[in-house]
C-alpha positions as CSV (number, residue, x, y, z in Angstrom):
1,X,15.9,21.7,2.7
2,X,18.1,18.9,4.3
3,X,18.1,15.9,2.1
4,X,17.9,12.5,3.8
5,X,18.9,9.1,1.9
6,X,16.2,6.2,1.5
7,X,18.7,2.8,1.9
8,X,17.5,-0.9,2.0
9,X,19.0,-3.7,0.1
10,X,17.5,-5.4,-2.4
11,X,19.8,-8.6,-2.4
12,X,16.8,-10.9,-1.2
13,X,17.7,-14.1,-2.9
14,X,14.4,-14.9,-5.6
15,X,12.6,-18.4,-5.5
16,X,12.7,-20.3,-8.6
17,X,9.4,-19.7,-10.7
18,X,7.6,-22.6,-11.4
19,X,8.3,-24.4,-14.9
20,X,5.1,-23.5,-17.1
21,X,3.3,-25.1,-19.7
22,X,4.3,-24.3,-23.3
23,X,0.5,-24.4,-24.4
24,X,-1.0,-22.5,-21.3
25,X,1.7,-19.9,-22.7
26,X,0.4,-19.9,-26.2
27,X,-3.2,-20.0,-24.9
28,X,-4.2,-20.2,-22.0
29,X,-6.8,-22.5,-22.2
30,X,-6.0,-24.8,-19.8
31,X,-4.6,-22.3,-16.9
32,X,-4.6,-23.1,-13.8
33,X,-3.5,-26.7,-14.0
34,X,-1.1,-26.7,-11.1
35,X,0.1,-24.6,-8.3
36,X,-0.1,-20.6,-8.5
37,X,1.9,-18.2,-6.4
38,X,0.4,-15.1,-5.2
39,X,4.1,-13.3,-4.4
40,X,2.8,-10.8,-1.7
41,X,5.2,-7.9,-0.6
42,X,3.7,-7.3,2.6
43,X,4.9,-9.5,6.3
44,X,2.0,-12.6,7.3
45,X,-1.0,-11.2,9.4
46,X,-1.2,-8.0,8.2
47,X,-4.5,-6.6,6.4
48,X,-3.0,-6.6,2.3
49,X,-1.4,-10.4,3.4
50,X,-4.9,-11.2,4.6
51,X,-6.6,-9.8,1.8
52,X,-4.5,-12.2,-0.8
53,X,-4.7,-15.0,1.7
54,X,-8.5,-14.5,1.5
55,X,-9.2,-13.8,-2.5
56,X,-6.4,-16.7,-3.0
57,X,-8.8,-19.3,-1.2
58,X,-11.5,-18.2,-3.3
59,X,-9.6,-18.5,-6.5
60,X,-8.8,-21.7,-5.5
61,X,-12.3,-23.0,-5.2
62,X,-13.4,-21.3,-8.2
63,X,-10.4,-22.2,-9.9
64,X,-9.6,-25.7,-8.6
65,X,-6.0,-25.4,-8.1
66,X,-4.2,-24.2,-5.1
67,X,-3.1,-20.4,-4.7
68,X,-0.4,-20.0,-2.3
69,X,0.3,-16.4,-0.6
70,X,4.5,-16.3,-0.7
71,X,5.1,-13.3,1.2
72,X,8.5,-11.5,-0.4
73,X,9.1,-8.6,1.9
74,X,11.4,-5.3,1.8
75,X,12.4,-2.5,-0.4
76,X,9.5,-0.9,-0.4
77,X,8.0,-3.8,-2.1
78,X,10.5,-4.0,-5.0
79,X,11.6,-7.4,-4.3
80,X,7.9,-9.3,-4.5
81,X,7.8,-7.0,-7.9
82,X,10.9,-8.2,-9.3
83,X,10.2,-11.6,-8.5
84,X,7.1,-11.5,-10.7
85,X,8.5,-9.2,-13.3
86,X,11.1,-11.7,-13.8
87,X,8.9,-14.7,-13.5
88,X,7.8,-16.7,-16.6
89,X,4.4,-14.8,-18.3
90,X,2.4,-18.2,-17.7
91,X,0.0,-17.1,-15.2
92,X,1.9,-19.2,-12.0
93,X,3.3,-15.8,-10.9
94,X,1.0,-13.1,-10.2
95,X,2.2,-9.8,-7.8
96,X,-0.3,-8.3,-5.1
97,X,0.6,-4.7,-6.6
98,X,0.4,-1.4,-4.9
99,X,1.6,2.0,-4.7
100,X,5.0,1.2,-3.3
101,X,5.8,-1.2,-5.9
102,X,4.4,0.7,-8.8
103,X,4.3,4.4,-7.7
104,X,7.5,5.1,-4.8
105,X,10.0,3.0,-5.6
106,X,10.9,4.2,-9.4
107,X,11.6,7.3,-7.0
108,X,13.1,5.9,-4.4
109,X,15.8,4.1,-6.3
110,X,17.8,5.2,-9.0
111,X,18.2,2.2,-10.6
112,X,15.3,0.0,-9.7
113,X,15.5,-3.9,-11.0
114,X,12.4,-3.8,-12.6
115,X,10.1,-1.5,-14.6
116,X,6.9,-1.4,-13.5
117,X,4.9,0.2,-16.8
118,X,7.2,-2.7,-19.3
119,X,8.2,-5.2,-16.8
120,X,4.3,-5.9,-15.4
121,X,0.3,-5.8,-16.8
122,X,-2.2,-5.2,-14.4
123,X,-4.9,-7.4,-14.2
124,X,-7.5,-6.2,-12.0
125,X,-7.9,-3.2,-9.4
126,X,-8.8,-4.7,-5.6
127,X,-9.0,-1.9,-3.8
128,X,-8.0,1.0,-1.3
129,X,-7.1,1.0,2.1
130,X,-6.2,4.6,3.9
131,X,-3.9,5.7,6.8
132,X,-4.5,7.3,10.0
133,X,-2.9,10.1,12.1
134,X,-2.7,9.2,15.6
135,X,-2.3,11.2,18.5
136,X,-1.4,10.5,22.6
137,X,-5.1,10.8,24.1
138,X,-3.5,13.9,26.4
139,X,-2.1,15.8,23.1
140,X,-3.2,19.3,23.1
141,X,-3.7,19.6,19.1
142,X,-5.8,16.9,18.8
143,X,-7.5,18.3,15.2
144,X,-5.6,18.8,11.6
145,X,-6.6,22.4,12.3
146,X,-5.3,22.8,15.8
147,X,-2.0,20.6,14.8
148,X,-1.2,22.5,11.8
149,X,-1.7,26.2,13.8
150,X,0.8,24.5,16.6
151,X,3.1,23.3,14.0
152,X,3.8,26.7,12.6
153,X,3.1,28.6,15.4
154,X,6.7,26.2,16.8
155,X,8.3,25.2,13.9
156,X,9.6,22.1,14.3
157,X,8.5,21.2,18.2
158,X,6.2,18.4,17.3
159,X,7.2,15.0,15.7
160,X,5.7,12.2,14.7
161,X,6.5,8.6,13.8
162,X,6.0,6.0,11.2
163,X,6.8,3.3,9.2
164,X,10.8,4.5,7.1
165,X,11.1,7.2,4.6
166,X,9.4,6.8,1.3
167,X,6.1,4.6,2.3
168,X,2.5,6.0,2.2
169,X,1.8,7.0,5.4
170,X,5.0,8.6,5.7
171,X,4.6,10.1,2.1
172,X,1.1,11.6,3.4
173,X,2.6,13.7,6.4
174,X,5.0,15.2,3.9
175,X,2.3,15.7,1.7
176,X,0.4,17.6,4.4
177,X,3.2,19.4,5.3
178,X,3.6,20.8,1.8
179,X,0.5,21.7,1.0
180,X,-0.8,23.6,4.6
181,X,3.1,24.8,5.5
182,X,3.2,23.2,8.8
183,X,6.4,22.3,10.3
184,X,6.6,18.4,11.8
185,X,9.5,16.8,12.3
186,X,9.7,12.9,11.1
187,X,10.9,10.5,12.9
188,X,11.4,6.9,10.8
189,X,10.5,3.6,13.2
190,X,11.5,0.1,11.7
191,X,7.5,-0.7,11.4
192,X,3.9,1.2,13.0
193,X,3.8,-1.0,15.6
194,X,7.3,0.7,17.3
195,X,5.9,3.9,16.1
196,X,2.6,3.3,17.7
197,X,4.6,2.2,20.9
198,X,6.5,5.4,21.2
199,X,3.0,7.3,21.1
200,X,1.5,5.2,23.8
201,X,4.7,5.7,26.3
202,X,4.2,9.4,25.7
203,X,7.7,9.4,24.1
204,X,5.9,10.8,20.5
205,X,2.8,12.6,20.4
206,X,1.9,11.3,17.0
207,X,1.8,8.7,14.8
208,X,0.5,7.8,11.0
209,X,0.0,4.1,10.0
210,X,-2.4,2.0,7.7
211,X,-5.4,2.2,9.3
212,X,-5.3,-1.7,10.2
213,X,-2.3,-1.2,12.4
214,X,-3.6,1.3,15.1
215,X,-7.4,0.5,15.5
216,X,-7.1,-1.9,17.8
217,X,-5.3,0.9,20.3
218,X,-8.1,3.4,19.0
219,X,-10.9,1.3,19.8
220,X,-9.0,0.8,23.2
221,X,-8.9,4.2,23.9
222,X,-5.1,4.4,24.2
223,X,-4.9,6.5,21.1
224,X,-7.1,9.1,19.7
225,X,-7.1,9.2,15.7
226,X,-6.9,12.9,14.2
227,X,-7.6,12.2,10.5
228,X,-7.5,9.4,8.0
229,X,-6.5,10.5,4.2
230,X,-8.9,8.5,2.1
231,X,-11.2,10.1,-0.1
232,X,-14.3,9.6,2.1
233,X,-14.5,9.0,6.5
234,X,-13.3,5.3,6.8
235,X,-16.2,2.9,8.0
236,X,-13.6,1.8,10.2
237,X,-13.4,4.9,12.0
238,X,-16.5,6.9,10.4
239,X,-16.2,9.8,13.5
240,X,-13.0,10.7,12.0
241,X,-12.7,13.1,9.2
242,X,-10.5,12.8,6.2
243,X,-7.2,14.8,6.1
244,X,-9.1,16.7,3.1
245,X,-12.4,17.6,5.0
246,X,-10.3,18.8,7.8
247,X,-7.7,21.1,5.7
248,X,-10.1,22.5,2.9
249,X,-7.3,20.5,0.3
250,X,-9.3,18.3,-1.6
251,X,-6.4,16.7,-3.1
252,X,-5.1,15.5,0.2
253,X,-6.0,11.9,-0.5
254,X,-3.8,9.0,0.3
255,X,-4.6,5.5,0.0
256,X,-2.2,2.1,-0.1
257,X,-4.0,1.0,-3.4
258,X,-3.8,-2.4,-4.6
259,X,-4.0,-4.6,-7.8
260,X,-2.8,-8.1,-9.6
261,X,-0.3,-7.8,-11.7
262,X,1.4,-10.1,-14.0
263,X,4.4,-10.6,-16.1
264,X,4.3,-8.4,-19.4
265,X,3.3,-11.1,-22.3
266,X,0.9,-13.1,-19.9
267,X,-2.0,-14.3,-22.2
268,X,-5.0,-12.1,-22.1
269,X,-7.1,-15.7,-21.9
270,X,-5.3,-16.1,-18.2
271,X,-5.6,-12.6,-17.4
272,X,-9.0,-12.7,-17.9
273,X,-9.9,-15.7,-15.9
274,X,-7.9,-14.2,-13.0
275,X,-9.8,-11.3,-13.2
276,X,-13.0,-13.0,-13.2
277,X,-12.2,-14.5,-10.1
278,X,-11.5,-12.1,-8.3
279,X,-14.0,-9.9,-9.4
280,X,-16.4,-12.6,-8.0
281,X,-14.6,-12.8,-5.2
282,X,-14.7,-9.1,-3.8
283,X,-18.5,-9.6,-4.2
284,X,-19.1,-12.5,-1.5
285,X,-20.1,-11.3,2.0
286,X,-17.3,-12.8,3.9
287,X,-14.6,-11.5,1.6
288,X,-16.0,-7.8,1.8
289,X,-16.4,-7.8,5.7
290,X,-13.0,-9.6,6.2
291,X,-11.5,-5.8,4.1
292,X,-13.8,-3.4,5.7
293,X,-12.3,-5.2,9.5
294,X,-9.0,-3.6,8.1
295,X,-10.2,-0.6,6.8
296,X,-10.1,-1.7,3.0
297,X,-12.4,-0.7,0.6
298,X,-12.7,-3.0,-2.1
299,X,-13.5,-1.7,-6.1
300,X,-13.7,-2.4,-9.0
301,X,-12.2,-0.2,-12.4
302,X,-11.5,-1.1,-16.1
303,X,-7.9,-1.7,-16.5
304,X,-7.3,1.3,-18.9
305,X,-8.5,3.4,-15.9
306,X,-6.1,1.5,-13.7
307,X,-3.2,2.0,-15.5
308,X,-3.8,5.9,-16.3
309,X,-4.9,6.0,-12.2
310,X,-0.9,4.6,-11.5
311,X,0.8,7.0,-13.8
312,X,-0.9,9.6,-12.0
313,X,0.0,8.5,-8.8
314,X,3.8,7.6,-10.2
315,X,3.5,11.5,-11.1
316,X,2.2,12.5,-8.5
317,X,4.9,10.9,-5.6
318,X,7.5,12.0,-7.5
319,X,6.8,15.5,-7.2
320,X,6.2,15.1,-3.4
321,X,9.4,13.0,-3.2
322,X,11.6,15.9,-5.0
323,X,9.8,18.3,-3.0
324,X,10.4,16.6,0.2
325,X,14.6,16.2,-0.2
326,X,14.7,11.7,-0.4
327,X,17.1,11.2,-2.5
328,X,17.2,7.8,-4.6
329,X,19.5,5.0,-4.2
């Protein structure tokens, strides 16, 4: 199989962390008493930005200090994780997680700047948001079953965009494409939006996004979603079935999964009163149908099951990303 090479940089200069209190340390009795950053890895107006925009205004009137959304971009999320992983363990730093930051990138680079399992703690599980396969409303093999008897039937004729090599809607084509056989040829866009553009101009047939970044076109009409891959039909697009229903593979589940985590050494007293929080948080009205807009599903899971759920998942990609020829940088 041809290999490809995954490159980005990671020489994203770090803000200064915040100076922290030497008995909030010790204790943290007194946490928050000033300022808190939420260091998210994902661009301003997307759904995961919105989603720590939303839970940090909570936290802030629950809390009553400020939580600020400082959006650290690129590398797959790697540079908003090393930002917090190298961050003071005071509580003032705390990482929107998610599976590119704890799951691809120790696979994606060979030397990555942080460690995820020593370099982090999670604090709380937020939730699950899936992709979607999209198709140009005048595709022929508009169903997982037609597409996948096309793609084999013509190895290699029919493409599809999305978002670089090594994220996880990219990660769930070549997924699909190892467990059913069928031959699709990738085709990596600087972001869904271009991919999505291609699509609509009849230059791409399909495309595969976060669910977020296409329904706007879908509920348009200008694009006609195939499948999503999350464990159950999203209430976003509940007409559409799962990549799992529609392929018989029950383990053809893909979501962008995401959690708070902090420095390693963080006091378990300021753990838990994040936790708390948000916990409260992802129960008011507003909060839940802000996520479900986007397609997120939000949860709840002890942390024990959230850390055994990532090494799963770090297990997991790595296998697919072997299989699939990226190599690491």
């Amino acid at each position: 199989m041809k290999r490809r090479s995954f490159t980005s940089s990671l020489g994203a200069t770090l803000l200064a962390a915040p100076a922290f209190s030497p008995r909030a340390f010790a204790q943290g009795e007194e946490w928050p008493t000033h300022t808190v950053r939420i260091v998210c890895p994902f661009t301003p107006g997307g759904s995961q930005d919105s989603i720590a925009r939303r839970l940090s205004t909570k936290m802030s009137e629950y809390l009553g200090q400020s939580f600020v959304v400082d959006n650290r971009t690129g590398a797959g999320g790697s540079i908003a994780a090393d930002n917090v992983a190298k961050s003071p363990p005071d509580g003032y730093s705390v990482l929107l997680g998610n599976i590119g930051s704890h799951a691809l990138v120790p696979h994606l680079y060979a030397k990555p700047a942080y460690n995820a399992f020593t370099d982090l703690e999670t604090v709380t599980w937020i939730g699950t948001q899936p992709n979607l396969l999209v198709c140009h409303p005048s595709f022929p093999h508009d169903t997982l079953p037609k597409l996948i008897a096309a793609a084999k039937a013509e190895p290699g004729k029919y493409s599809y965009g999305s978002s670089g090599v090594g994220t996880s809607p990219s990660l769930s084509m070549e997924l699909l494409k190892q467990k059913t056989g069928a031959d699709l040829t990738f085709i990596s866009y600087r972001g869904a939006a271009l991919a999505a553009a291609d699509v609509l101009a009849g230059h791409v047939p399909l495309c595969i996004a976060n669910i977020d970044s296409l329904m706007s076109q879908v509920a348009g009409g200008k694009l006609k979603p195939i499948a999503s891959t999350g464990a159950q039909r999203s209430p976003a697009s509940p007409t559409t079935p799962t990549f799992a229903e529609a392929t018989g593979f029950p383990d053809l589940v893909v979501t962008s999964w995401s959690i708070w985590a902090v420095p390693t050494g963080t006091p378990a007293k300021i753990k838990e009163k994040l936790k708390t929080a948000t916990e409260r948080a992802l129960k008011e009205p507003d909060v839940i149908e802000s996520m479900k807009l986007g397609g997120f599903e939000p949860g709840s899971m002890p942390v024990a099951e959230i850390d055994r759920y990532i090494q799963g998942e770090y297990k997991r990609w790595g296998e697919v990303i072997r299989a699939a020829g990226i190599t690491p940088q």
